[in-house]
Structures are given as structure tokens and as C-alpha cells.
C-alpha positions in Angstrom: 37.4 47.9 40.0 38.7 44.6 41.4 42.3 43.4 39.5 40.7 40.9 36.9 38.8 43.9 35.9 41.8 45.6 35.0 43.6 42.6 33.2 40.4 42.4 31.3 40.2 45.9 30.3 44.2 45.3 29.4 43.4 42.6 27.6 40.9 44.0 25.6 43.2 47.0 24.8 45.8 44.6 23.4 43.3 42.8 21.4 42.4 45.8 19.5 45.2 47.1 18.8 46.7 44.0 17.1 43.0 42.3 16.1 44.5 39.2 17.0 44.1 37.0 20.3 47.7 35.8 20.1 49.5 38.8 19.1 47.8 40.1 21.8 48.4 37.3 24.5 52.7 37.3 23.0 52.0 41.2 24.5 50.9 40.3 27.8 52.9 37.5 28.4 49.9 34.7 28.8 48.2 32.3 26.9 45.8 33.3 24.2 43.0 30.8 25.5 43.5 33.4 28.3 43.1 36.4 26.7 39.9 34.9 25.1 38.4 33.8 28.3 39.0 37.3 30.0 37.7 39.0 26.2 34.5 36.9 27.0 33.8 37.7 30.5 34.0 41.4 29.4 31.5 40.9 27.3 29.6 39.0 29.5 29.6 42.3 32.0 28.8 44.1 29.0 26.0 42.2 27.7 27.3 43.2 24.2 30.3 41.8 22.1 33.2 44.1 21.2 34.7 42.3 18.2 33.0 40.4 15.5 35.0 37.1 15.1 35.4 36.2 11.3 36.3 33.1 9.5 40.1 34.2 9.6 40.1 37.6 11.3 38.6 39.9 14.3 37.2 43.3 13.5 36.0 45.7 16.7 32.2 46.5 16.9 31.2 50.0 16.8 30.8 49.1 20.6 34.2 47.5 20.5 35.7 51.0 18.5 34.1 53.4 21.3 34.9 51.1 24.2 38.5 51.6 23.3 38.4 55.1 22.6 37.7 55.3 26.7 39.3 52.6 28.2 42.9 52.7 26.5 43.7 56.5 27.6 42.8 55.6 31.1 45.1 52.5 31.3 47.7 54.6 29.6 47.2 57.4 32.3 46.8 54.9 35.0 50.5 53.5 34.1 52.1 57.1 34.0 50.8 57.3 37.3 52.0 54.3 38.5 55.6 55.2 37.1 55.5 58.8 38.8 55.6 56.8 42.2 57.2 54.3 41.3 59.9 56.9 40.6 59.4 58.9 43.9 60.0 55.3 45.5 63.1 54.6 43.5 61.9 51.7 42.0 63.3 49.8 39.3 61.0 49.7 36.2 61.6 48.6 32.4 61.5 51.5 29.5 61.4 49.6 25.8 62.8 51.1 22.9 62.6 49.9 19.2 65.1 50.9 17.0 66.7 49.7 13.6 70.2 47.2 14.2 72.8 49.4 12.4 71.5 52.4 14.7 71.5 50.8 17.8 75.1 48.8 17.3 76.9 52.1 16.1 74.8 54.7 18.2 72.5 54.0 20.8 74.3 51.3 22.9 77.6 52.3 23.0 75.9 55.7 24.6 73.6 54.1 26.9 75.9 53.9 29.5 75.2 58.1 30.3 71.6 57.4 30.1 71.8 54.1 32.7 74.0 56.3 34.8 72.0 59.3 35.2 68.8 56.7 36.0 69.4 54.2 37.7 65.9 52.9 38.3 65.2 52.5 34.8 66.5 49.0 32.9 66.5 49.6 28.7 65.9 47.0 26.5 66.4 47.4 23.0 64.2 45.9 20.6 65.6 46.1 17.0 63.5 46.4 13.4 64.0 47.2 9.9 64.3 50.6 8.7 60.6 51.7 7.7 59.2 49.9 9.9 56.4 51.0 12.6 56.4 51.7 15.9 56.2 48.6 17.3 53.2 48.3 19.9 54.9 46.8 23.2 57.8 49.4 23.1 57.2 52.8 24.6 59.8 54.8 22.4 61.1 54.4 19.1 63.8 55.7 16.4 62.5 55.2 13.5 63.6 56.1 9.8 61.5 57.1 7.5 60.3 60.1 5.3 57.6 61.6 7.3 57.0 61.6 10.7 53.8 58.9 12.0 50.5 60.8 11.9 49.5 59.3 14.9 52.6 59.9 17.1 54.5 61.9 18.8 57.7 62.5 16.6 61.1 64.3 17.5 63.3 65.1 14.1 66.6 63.7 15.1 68.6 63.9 11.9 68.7 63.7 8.0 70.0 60.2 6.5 73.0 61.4 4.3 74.8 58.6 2.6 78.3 58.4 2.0 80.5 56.3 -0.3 82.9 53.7 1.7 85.4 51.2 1.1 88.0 49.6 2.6 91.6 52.0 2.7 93.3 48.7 0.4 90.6 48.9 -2.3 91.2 52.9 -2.7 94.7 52.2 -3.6 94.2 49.1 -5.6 91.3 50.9 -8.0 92.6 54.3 -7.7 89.2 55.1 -6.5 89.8 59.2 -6.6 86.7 60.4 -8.2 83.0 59.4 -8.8 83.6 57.8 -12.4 86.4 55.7 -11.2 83.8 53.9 -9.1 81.8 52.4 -12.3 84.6 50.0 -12.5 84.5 48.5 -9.3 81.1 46.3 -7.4 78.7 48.7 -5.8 77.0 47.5 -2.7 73.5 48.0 -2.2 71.0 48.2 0.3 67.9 46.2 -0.8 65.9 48.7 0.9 67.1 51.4 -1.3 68.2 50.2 -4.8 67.8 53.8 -6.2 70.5 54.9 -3.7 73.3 54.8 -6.0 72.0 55.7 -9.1 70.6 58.9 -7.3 74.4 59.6 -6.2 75.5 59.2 -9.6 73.6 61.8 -10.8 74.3 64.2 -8.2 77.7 63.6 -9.1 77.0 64.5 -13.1 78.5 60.7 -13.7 76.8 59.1 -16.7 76.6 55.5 -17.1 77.0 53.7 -20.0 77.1 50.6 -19.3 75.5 49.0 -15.9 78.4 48.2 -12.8 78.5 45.4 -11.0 76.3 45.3 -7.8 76.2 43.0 -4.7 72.5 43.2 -2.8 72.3 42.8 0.9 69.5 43.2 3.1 71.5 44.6 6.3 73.3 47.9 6.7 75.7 46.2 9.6 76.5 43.6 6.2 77.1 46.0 3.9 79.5 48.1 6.5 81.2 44.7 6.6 80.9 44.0 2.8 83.0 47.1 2.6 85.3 46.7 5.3 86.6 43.5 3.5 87.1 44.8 0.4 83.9 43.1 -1.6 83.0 46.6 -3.2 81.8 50.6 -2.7 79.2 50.6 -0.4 76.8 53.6 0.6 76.6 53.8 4.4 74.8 56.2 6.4 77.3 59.0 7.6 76.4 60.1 10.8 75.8 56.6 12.1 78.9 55.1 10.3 81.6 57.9 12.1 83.1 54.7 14.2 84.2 52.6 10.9 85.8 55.8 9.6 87.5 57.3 12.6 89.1 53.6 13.1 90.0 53.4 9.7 88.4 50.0 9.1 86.7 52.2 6.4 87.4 55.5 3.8 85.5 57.9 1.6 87.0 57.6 -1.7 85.5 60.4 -2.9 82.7 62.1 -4.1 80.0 63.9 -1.3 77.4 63.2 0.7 73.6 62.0 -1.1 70.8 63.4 0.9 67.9 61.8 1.4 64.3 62.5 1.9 64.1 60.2 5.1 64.7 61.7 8.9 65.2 59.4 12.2 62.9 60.5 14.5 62.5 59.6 18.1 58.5 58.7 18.8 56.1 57.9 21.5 52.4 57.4 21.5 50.7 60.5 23.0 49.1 58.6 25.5 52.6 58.0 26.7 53.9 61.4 27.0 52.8 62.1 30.9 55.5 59.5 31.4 58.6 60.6 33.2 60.3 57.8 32.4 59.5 58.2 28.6 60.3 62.1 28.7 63.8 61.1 30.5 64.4 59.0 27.4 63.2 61.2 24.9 65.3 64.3 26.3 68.3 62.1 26.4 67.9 60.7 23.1 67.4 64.5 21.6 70.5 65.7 23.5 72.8 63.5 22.2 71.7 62.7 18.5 69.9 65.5 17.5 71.1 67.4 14.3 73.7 64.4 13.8 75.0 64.2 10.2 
């Protein structure tokens, strides 16, 4: 099969998965007038369409759904083959890894420096997204957080997400912030993501609350670490991840324990993907040094 064959086929493959000519030409890197053109000669060689095009969306043909079901594990296997010599040849190649800000600031990149020097060949980049978020499709790893594990990947249980009251050392002393009750009186930072997160703590910490505290909502874990640090309020940051602002002192437990929560980081991959040494280097370095964290 000659190359345009193969960019077709790639093509194709990126169209289904995101239903969308210029999601899928963003993927690849071209135009989407190109990824249409190459979608069309494809079906010209097939005599058949794959996708039914809509007023205001694509949707695969039953051709289009079995098509896929052939061609995309044989362009996956095709590139783990191409890595495996690629890494015989010592050859640099690119591994992409989604993860969520406040993880990769506080975990993963001040750590990838043992991962960079044990492989040498391989150049990270770090894609970052919202906790709950998907796998994204143009990275070949992930850490994601959520409460189950993706149905349709391959998932690696990392860690639990225990959250942990924090303020700055100034505000304990100022508010006498020494137990759970004490904390009604001052602003509670919250996570938009997880309003129920402090009222939760509260009641694992038998506190009843009578009248309702004063609360600051931001949308950013790395904000409300910061929120804390400079004295706006009580916030509830992730434990394991969070060990730098506490071991510097820029932050302090006031009191109180440790909420855990139903979610887990998991490292993931598509199974498609898991013949890939450079993916299996990743995900035994990423299980080695987070794993059971918190």
C-alpha cells in the first residue's frame, strides 16, 4: 500500500474518532479541506461512503463502523512497530501525556527528569486538562482523576484523592484555627468542581452548621493552593499532590483529618497502544514513582 494509502486510512481513523473533519485535520497537523479530499478518494477506492454527512454533524456508515473496527488496530500495531525499531535505532521519538495542571506542576514535572534520563530517545510533552476529563485522543498516556476507571482503556490505579484542610501558618495563629469548628468562622475555599467537598468534611468531623460560612469559588486547584497560601481562607487541597506547599511551609494543616474521596488517579492508555515500548516505559515509570501516594 503506497504512502497516500496510509495517510488516507490515518485520516479516516481520525475522522471517526472525533466525527469531525477539523478536529480531525487539528490531529494530523493539515488542513481539513485535506482530510476531506483524502476521506473522498477513500471512498472513491471503496465505491461506498463511510460517513453520512448531516446538516451539522458526520455519523460513520455501518460500512464506515466496520471499516474502522479493521483498519484502526492495524495502524495502531503498524506504529508500535515502527517505535520497536525506532528504539533499536536510538532514535528520538515524541510520547504525549495528558494530565490535569495541579498534578503535573506539583508531581509529574518536577520528576521527569529520572524518566528523561533513563530514556533518552524519548521527548515528553505534557498536555494538561481538567480533572474528569477524558483521555484526550492525540495523547498516548494519561492521569486522569476520576471515580472509576474508563471502560474502554487500559487503567493503572495510582492513588486515592484524600483532601486535606490548608491555610497559610499566619491565618492559624490569627483565627486560632485548632479544631474543625473553629473553621466555620473563617472563608472556606472551594473547588468548583467539588462544592460538596467541605460539607462532606464537616460531617466526618461530627461539626454541625448552623449558620452557612463564608466561601470563595475557584475553578483551579493551583488558585486555590495560592488562595490559601496568601491568607484568603481554609482551602481543601489534595494531600498527596500538595506535600511541596507543606514541607516548605508556604502552607499548614490546621487541623482536623484527611476526607477521602471516591475518585482514584489512574495512569491509562488505549489497548491498542499497549505493544508500545515507549508507552510501557512510561507507564512503569509512572506506577513506580506515584503509585499508592497519599
Amino acid at each position: 500500500m503506497h504512502g497516500g494509502s496510509i495517510r488516507g486510512l490515518r485520516a479516516f481513523c481520525a475522522v471517526a474518532r472525533h466525527l469531525s473533519f477539523k478536529a480531525a485535520a487539528a490531529e494530523l497537523c493539515v488542513t481539513a479541506s485535506a482530510v476531506s479530499h483524502q476521506i473522498k478518494a477513500l471512498e472513491e477506492r471503496l465505491q461506498r461512503p463511510l460517513f453520512e454527512r448531516r446538516a451539522r454533524d458526520l455519523a460513520l456508515t455501518s460500512l464506515g463502523v466496520e471499516f474502522r473496527a479493521h483498519v484502526e488496530p492495524l495502524l495502531c500495531e503498524l506504529d508500535n512497530v515502527t517505535a520497536r525499531f525506532e528504539q533499536r535505532a536510538g532514535r528520538r521519538r515524541v510520547l504525549r501525556i495528558g494530565v490535569t495542571p495541579f498534578f503535573a506542576s506539583e508531581l509529574l514535572v518536577p520528576r521527569l527528569s529520572s524518566f528523561a534520563e533513563h530514556h533518552r530517545a524519548i521527548d515528553i510533552r505534557v498536555e494538561t486538562s481538567e480533572p474528569g476529563a477524558p483521555h484526550a485522543t492525540g495523547c498516548d498516556a494519561s492521569i486522569l482523576l476520576l471515580p472509576t476507571p474508563p471502560a474502554d482503556m487500559i487503567a493503572h490505579v495510582l492513588f486515592t484523592l484524600r483532601l486535606v484542610p490548608a491555610c497559610s501558618p499566619q491565618l492559624k495563629k490569627e483565627r486560632g484555627l485548632t479544631d474543625a469548628r473553629a473553621l466555620l468562622g473563617t472563608t472556606l475555599i472551594v473547588h468548583h468542581g467539588r462544592p460538596r467537598a467541605w460539607q462532606d468534611w464537616l460531617e466526618q468531623m461530627n461539626v454541625r452548621v448552623e449558620r452557612a460560612p463564608k466561601f470563595i469559588h475557584l475553578d483551579s486547584m493551583f488558585a486555590i493552593a495560592r488562595a490559601a497560601e496568601r491568607g484568603l481562607g481554609v482551602a481543601l487541597l489534595p494531600a498527596a499532590v500538595s506535600q511541596s506547599w507543606f514541607a516548605s511551609g508556604a502552607l499548614v494543616q490546621p487541623c482536623g483529618d484527611e476526607l477521602t474521596t471516591t475518585d482514584r488517579y489512574y495512569f491509562v492508555h488505549r489497548p491498542d497502544t499497549a505493544g508500545n515500548p515507549d508507552v510501557a516505559a512510561l507507564r512503569d515509570w509512572v506506577t513506580a514513582a506515584f503509585a499508592e501516594k497519599g
